[in-house]
PLY file of the C-alpha trace (Angstrom):
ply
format ascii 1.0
element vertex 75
property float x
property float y
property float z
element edge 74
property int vertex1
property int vertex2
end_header
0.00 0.00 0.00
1.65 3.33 -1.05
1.95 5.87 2.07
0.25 9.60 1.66
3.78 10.88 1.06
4.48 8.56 -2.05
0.17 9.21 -3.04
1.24 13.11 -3.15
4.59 12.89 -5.17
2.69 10.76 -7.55
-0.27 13.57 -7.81
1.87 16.03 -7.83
4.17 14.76 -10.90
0.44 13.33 -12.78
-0.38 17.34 -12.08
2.80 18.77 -13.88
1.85 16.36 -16.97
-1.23 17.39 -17.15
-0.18 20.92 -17.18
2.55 20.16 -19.47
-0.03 19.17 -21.73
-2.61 21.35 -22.11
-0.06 24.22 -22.80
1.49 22.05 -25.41
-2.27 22.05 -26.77
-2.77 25.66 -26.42
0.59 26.34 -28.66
-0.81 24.03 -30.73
-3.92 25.94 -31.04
-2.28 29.31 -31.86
0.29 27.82 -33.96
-2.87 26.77 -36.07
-4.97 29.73 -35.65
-1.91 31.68 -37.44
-1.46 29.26 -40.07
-4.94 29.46 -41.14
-4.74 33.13 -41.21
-2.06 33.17 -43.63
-3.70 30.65 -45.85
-6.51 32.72 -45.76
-4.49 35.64 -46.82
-3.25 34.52 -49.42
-5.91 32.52 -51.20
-7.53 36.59 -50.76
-4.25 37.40 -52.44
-4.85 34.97 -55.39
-8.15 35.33 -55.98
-7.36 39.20 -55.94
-4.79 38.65 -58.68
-6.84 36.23 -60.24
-9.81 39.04 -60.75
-7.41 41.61 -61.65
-6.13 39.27 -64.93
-9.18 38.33 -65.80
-9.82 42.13 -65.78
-7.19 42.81 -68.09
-7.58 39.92 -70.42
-11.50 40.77 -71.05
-11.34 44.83 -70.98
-14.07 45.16 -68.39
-15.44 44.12 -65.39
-17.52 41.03 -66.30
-19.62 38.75 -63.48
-16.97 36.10 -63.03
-14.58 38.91 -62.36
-17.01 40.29 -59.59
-17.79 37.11 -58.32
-13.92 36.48 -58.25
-12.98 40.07 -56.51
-16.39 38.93 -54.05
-14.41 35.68 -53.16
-11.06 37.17 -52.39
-12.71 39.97 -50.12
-14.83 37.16 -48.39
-11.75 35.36 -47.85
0 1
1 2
2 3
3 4
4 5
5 6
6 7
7 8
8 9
9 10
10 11
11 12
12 13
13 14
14 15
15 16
16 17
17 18
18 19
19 20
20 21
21 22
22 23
23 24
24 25
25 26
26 27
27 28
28 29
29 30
30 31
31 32
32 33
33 34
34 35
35 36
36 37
37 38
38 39
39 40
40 41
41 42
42 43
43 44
44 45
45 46
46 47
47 48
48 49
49 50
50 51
51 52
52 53
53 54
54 55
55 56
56 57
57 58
58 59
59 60
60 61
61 62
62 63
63 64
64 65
65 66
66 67
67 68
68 69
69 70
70 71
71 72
72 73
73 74
């Protein structure tokens, strides 16, 4: 039978994992958070650029190229 010392090392070290862990999560968490941000910004960029060719190519500023510009701003 383990004595009440032993029972409070053990809860104290099962406490530091579990700590250990969910900060591991949360910097997992932002790490994604800012990696979604930049694919957002630059599928914004491309569909941005994308418009703007399209633009060019035609001469004016058809539906598609609206619906394009709509996308990128949506994000």
């Amino acid at each position: 039978m383990p004595t009440k010392a032993e029972l409070e090392e053990e809860n104290a070290e099962l406490r530091q994992r579990l700590e250990d862990t969910q900060a591991t999560d949360s910097d997992a968490d932002s790490d994604g958070d800012a990696r979604a941000e930049g694919y957002r910004q630059g599928y914004a960029a491309a569909a941005a650029a994308a418009a703007d060719l399209l633009h060019q190519a035609s001469g004016k500023n058809s539906p598609t190229v609206k619906r394009i510009r709509a996308l990128g701003e949506a994000g």
